[in-house]
C-alpha positions in Angstrom: 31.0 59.1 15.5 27.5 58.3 16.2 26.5 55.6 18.5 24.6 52.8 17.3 23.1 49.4 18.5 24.3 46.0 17.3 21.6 45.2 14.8 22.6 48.9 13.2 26.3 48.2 13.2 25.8 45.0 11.9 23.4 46.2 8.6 26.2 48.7 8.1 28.6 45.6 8.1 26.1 44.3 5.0 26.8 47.5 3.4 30.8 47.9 3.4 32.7 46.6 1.0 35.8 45.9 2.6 34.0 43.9 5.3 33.7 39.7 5.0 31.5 37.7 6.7 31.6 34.0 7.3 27.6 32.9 8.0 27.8 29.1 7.8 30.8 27.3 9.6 33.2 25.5 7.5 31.8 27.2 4.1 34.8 28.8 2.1 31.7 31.2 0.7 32.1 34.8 2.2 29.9 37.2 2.7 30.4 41.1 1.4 27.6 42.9 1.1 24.4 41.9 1.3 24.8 41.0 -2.8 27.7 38.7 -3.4 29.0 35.2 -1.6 32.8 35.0 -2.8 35.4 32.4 -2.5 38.5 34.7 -1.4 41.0 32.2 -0.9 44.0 33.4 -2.7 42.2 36.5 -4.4 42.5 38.9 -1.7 45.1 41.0 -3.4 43.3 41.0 -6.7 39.4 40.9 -5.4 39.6 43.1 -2.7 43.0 45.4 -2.9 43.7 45.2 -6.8 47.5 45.2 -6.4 50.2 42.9 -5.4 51.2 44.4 -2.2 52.3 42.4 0.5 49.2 41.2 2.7 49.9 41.6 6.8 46.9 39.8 8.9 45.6 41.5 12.3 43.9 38.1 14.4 41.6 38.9 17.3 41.6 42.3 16.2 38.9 43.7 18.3 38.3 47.2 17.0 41.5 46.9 14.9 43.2 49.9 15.7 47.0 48.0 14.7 45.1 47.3 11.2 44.7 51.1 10.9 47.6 52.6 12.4 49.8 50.1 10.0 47.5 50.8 7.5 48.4 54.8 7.7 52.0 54.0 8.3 52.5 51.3 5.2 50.3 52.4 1.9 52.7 50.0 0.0 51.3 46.9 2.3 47.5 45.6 2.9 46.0 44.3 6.1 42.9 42.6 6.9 42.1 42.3 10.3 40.2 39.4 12.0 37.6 39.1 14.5 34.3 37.2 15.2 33.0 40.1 16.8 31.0 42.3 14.4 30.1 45.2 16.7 33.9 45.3 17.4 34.9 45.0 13.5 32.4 47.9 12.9 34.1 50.5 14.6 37.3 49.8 12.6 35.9 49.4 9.5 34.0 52.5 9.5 37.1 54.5 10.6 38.6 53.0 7.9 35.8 54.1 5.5 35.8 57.6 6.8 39.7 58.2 5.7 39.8 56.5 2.8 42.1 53.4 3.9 41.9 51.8 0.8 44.4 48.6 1.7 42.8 47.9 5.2 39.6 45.1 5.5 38.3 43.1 7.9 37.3 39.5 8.1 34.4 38.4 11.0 35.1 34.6 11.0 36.5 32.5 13.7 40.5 31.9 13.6 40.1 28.5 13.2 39.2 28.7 10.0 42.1 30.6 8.7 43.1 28.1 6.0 39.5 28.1 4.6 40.2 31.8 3.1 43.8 32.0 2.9 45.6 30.2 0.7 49.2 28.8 1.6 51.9 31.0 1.7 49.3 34.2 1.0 50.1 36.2 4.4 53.1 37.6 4.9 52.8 38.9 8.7 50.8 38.1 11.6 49.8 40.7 14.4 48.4 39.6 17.5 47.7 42.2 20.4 46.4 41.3 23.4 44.6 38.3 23.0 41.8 36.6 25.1 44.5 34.3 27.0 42.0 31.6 28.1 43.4 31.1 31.6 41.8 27.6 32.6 43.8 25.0 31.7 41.3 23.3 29.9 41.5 26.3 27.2 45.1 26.5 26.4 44.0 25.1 23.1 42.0 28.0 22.8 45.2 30.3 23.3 46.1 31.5 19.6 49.7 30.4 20.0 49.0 26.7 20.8 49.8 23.8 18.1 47.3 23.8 16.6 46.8 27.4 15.5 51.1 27.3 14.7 50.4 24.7 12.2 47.7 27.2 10.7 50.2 30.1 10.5 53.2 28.2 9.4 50.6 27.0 6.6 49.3 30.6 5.4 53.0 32.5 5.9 55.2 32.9 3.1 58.7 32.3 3.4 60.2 35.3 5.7 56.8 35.7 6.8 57.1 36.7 10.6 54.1 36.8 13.6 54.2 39.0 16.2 52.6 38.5 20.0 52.1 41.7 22.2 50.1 40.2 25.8 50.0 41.9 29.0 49.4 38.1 30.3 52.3 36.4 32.1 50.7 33.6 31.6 49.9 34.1 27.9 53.6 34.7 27.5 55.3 32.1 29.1 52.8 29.5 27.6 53.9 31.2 24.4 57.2 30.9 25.2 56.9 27.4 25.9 54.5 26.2 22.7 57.0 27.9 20.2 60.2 26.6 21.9 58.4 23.0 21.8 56.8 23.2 18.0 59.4 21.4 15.6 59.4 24.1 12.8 59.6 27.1 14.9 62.2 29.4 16.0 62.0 32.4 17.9 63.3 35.8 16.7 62.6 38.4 19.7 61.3 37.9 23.1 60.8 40.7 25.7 59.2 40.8 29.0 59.0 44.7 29.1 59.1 46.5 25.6 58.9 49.6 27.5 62.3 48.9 29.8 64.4 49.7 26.9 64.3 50.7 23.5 61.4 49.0 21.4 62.3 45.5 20.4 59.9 46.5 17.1 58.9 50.4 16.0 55.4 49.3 15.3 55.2 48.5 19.4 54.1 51.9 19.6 50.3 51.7 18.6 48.6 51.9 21.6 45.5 49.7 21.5 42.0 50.4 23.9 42.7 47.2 26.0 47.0 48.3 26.2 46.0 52.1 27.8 43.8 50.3 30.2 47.1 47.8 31.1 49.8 50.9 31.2 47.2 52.7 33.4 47.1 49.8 35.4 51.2 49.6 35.7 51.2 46.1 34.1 54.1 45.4 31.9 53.8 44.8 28.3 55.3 41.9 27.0 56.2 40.4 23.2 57.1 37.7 21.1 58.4 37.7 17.6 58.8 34.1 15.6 59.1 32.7 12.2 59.5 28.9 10.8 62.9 26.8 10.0 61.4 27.1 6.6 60.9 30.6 6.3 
């Protein structure tokens, strides 16, 4: 794959069609291609992947190498994989182009405004891999698994509808621990501080991500969460 600058990536963002872009901040219009503004909310499945598959989010996605390796693992499922960083969606989404993954796209917006493009109960996983975890106190309502961002999820997930955390941050984890144990409609499923000790907690543990070589390399342990809602 040929390198390019940002300003190239981001044209060829204008030009894929299973890239959406959110320009104006708390505007449910998105972006896809340089030609249309939609209103996706609720019409993913029929707008963008024309089938009623189930729909399985990536958030903070990065180059969204989960997005694609679930995508090549699960043709019966979609996933859309989220990031405000277009240089970073552009790699996925052009690897994506290149093989033909026809139920993978990406969404460049920020997470916190989820509910303006998903509907409730549209989603019905959540991946989150190695996440920024915002160590100064004065973030940890930055970190993707405080309140406010539980409320989000438990908003967007359909019943059943599980999320998944994979951090090599100690202190992502236990904070995660501590935010689900102390939200009212949560429940954990699966917790592990080592997925590698023992047999995989989940088979899709496997996909190695850029940032998760650079922690095994570094002999950090990977560690993961698995939640749902009382009513899911």
């Amino acid at each position: 794959m040929s390198r390019r600058n940002k300003l190239e990536k981001f044209t060829d963002l204008l030009q894929y069609s299973h890239v959406y872009e959110s320009f104006e901040f708390r505007d449910e219009k998105l972006t896809r291609t340089i030609q249309e503004k939609l209103i996706m909310r609720g019409k993913w499945n029929l707008l963008q992947f024309e089938n009623n598959n189930p729909i399985v989010l990536e958030l903070a996605c990065g180059r969204g190498e989960y997005s694609l390796d679930l995508a090549r693992r699960y043709p019966d499922k979609n996933f859309i994989g989220v990031d405000v960083k277009g240089a970073r969606i552009w790699k996925g989404a052009t690897i994506a182009l290149q093989e033909n993954l026809n139920n993978v796209a990406f969404l460049r917006t920020r997470i916190e405004q989820l509910e303006l493009f998903f509907k409730k109960e549209e989603i019905d996983e959540i991946w989150i891999t190695f996440p920024d975890p915002f160590k100064r106190d004065s973030q940890e309502n930055r970190r993707l698994t405080a309140a406010v961002f539980l409320e989000k999820y438990q908003l967007l997930l359909k019943n059943g509808g599980v999320l998944h955390l994979k951090t090599d941050s100690n202190l992502l984890f236990n904070y995660s621990k501590q935010s689900i144990e102390n939200y009212p409609a949560t429940r954990l499923l699966k917790v592990s501080d080592n997925i590698y000790k023992d047999e995989l907690p989940h088979p899709d543990l496997d996909i190695l991500t850029y940032y998760e070589k650079q922690h095994l390399a570094e002999n950090k342990s990977i560690k993961y969460l698995c939640f749902g809602y009382e009513n899911t």
